[in-house]
C-alpha positions as CSV (number, residue, x, y, z in Angstrom):
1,X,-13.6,14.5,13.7
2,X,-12.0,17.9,13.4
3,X,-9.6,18.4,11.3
4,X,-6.1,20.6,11.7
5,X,-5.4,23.1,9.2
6,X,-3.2,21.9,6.2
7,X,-0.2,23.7,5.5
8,X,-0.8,26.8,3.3
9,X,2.8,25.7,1.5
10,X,0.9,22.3,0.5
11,X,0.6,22.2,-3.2
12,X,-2.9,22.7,-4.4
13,X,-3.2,19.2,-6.1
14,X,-2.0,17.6,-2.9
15,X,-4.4,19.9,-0.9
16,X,-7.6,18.9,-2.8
17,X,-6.9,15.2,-2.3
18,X,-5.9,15.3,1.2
19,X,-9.7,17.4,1.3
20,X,-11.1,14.5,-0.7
21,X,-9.6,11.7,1.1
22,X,-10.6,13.5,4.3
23,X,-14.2,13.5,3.3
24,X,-14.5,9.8,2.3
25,X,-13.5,9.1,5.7
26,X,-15.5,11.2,7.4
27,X,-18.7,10.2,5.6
28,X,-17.9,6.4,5.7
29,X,-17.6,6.6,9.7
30,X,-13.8,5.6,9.7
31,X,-11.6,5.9,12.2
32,X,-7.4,5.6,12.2
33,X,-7.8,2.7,14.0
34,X,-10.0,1.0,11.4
35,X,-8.5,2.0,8.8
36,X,-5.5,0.3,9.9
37,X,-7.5,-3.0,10.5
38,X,-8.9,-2.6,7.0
39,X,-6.3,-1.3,4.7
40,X,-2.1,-2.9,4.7
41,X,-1.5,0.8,6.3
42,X,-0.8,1.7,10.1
43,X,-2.7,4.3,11.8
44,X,-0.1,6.3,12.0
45,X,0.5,6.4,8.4
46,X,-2.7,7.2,7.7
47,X,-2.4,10.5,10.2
48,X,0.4,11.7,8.1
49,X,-1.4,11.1,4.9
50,X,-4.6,13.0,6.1
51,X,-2.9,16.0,7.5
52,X,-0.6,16.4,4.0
53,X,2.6,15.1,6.2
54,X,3.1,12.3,3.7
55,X,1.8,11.7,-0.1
56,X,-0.1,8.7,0.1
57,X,0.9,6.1,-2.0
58,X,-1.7,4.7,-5.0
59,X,-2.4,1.8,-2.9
60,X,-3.6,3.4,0.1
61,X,-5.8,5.4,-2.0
62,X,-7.1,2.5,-4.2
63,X,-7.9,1.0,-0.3
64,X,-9.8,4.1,0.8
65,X,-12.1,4.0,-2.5
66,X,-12.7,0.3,-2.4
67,X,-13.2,1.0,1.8
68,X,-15.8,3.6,0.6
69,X,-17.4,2.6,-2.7
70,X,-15.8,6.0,-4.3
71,X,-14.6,5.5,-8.1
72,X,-10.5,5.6,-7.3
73,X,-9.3,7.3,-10.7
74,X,-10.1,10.9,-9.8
75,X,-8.3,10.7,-6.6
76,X,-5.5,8.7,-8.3
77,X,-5.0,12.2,-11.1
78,X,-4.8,14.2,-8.6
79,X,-2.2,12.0,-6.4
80,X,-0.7,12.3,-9.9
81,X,-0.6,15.7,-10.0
82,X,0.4,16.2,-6.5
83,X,3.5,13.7,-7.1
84,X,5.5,16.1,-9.9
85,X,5.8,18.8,-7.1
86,X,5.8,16.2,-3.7
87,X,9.3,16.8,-3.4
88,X,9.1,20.7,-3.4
89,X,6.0,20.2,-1.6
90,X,7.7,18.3,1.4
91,X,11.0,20.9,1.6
92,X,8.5,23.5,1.9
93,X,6.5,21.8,4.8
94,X,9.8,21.3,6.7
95,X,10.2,25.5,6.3
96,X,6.8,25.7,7.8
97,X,7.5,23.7,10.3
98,X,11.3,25.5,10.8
99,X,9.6,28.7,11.6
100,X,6.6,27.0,13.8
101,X,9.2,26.1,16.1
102,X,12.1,28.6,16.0
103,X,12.8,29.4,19.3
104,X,13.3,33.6,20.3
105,X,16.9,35.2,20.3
106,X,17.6,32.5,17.6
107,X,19.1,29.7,20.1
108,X,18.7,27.2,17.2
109,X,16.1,25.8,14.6
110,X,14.8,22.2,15.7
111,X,15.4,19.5,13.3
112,X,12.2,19.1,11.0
113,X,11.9,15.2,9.5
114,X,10.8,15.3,5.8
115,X,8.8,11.8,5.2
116,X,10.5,9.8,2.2
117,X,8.1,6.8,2.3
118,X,8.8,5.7,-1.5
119,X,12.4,5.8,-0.9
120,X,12.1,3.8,2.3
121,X,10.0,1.3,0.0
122,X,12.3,1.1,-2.6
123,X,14.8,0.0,-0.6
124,X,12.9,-2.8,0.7
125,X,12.4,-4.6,-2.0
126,X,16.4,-3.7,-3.3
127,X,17.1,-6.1,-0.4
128,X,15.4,-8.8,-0.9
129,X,17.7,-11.7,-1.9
130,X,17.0,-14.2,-4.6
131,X,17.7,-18.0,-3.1
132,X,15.2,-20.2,-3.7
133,X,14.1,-22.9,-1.6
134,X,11.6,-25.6,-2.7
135,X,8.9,-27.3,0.4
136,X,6.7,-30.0,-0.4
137,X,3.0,-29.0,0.3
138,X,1.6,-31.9,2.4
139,X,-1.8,-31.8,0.9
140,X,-0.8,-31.4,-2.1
141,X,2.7,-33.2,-2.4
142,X,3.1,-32.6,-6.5
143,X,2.7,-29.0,-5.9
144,X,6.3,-27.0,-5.4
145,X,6.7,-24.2,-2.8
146,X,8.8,-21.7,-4.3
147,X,9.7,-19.1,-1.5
148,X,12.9,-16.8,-0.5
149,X,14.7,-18.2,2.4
150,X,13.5,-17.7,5.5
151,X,11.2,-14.9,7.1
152,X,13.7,-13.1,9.3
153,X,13.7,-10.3,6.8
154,X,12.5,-8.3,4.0
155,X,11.9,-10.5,1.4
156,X,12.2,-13.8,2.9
157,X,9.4,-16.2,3.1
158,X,8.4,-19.8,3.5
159,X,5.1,-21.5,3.1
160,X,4.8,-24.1,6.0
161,X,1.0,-24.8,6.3
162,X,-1.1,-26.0,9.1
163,X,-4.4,-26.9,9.6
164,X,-6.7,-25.0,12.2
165,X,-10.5,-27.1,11.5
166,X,-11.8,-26.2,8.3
167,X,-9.1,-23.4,7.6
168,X,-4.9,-23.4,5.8
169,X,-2.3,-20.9,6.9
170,X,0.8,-21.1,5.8
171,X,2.8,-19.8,8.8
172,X,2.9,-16.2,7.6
173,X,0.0,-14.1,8.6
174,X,-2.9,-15.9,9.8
175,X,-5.6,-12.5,9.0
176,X,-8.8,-13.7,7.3
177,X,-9.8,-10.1,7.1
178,X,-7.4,-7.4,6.5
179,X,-7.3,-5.9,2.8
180,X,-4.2,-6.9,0.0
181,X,-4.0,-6.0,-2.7
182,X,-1.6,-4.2,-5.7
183,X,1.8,-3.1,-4.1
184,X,1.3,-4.2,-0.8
185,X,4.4,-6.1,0.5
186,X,5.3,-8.3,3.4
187,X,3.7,-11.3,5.8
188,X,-0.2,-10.7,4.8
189,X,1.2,-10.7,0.7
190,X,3.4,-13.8,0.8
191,X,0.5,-15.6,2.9
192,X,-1.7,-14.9,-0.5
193,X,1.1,-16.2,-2.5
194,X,1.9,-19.6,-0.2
195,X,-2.0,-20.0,-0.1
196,X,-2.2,-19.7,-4.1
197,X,0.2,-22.1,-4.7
198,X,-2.3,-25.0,-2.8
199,X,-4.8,-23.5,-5.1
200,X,-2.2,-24.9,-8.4
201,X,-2.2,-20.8,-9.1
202,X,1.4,-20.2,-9.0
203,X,2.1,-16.8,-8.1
204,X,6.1,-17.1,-9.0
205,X,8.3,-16.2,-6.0
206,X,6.9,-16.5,-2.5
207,X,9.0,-12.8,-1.8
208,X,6.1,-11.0,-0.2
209,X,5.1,-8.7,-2.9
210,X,2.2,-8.2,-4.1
211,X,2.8,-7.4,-8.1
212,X,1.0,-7.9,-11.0
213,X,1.5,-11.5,-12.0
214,X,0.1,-12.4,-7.6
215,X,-2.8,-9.9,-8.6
216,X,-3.8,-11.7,-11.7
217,X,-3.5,-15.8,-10.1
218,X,-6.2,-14.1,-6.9
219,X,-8.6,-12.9,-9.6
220,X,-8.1,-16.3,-11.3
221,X,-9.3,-18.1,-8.3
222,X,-12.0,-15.5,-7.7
223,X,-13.4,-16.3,-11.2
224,X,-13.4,-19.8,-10.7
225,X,-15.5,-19.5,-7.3
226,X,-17.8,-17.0,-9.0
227,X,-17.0,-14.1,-6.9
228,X,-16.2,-10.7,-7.9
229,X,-12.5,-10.8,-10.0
230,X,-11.3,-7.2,-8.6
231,X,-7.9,-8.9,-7.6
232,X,-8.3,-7.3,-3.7
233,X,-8.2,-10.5,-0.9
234,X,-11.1,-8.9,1.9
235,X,-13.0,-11.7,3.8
236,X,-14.8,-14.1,1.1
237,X,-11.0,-13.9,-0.8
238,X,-9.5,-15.3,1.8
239,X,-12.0,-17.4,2.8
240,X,-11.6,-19.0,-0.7
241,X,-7.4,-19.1,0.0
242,X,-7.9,-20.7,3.7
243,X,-10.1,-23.4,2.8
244,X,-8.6,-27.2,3.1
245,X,-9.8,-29.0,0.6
């Protein structure tokens, strides 16, 4: 794949890791596409954070590495590094892009959109609300369901399972491959958590999120089927989740 030119405004931390980042992926035969059928990120995303658009969050990094056997921490000190000047970095970009695009006898500067993915993320999980409903799993009828109302929104989940032959779902997400894992929120998350909770590994609230205490009850059950604890859910974790029994 060729690459476009970063920005020469890009701050040199960011610059390095969107280099780095660009040559695990290159090496490891990814495209955008798979990337987005491996990892909780859209293609899309994943454009923005390769071309220096967008800081990539820790967990799309930690995905990446895991994707590509590469050890995660240096990457994650210099998305470190990069994060103390993201902010200058990103007003700086949208001055590039200002005089990219200024049109001659100065008619007028296009609007330029400055990404704010954490602050978009922070405000998803300020709205989720914190009603509590309790379902009886049918396999399991001792076993309370704790979820967040219902899953028209942000934050709201049920677990109503189903059986499909030998597998579970629980009416959320019904992937048996995509990656979770730390900080990933939404459907494919509160699918772990409904599907932990037939397991007797309570996760707390079914909300979606995939936090630490979520993170430590998968690695619990990955220990006690003698697969590797890293706390990610690929294909043999959620094999382990989806099976009746």
């Amino acid at each position: 794949m060729r690459w476009k030119m970063l920005p020469g405004s890009l701050d040199p931390d960011w610059r390095q890791l969107v280099v780095r980042l660009r040559e695990l992926k290159d090496h490891a035969g990814l495209s955008l596409q798979s990337l987005q059928a491996k990892t909780p990120f859209s293609g899309s995303s994943w454009e923005r954070y390769l071309n220096g658009k967008a800081l990539p969050p820790e967990s799309a990094i930690e995905a990446l590495a895991h994707l590509t056997g590469a050890d995660p921490a240096p990457l994650l000190a210099l998305r470190a590094a990069a994060g103390s000047t993201a902010e200058s970095g990103a007003a700086a970009l949208a001055a590039d892009g200002a005089e990219e695009t200024e049109p001659e006898h100065g008619a007028g500067v296009p609007e330029t959109p400055v990404v704010a993915l954490s602050l978009a993320a922070g405000a998803l999980l300020l709205s989720a609300v914190a009603s509590v409903v309790l379902i009886v799993d049918p396999w399991h009828p001792n076993v309370p369901v704790g979820s967040r109302g219902s899953p028209d929104g942000p934050g709201k989940y049920t677990c109503t399972y189903t059986r499909r032959g030998d597998l579970t779902f629980a009416g959320n997400s019904t992937t048996s491959s995509r990656l979770v894992m730390r900080n990933t929120t939404g459907p494919d998350a509160a699918e772990v958590q409904c599907l932990l909770l037939r397991h007797q590994l309570s996760p707390g609230d079914v909300d979606g999120y995939y936090g630490p205490l979520t993170e430590k009850r998968v690695k619990s059950l990955q220990r006690r089927d003698h697969v590797a604890a890293d706390g990610i859910v690929g294909e043999q974790t959620w094999a382990l989740l989806r099976r009746v029994g």
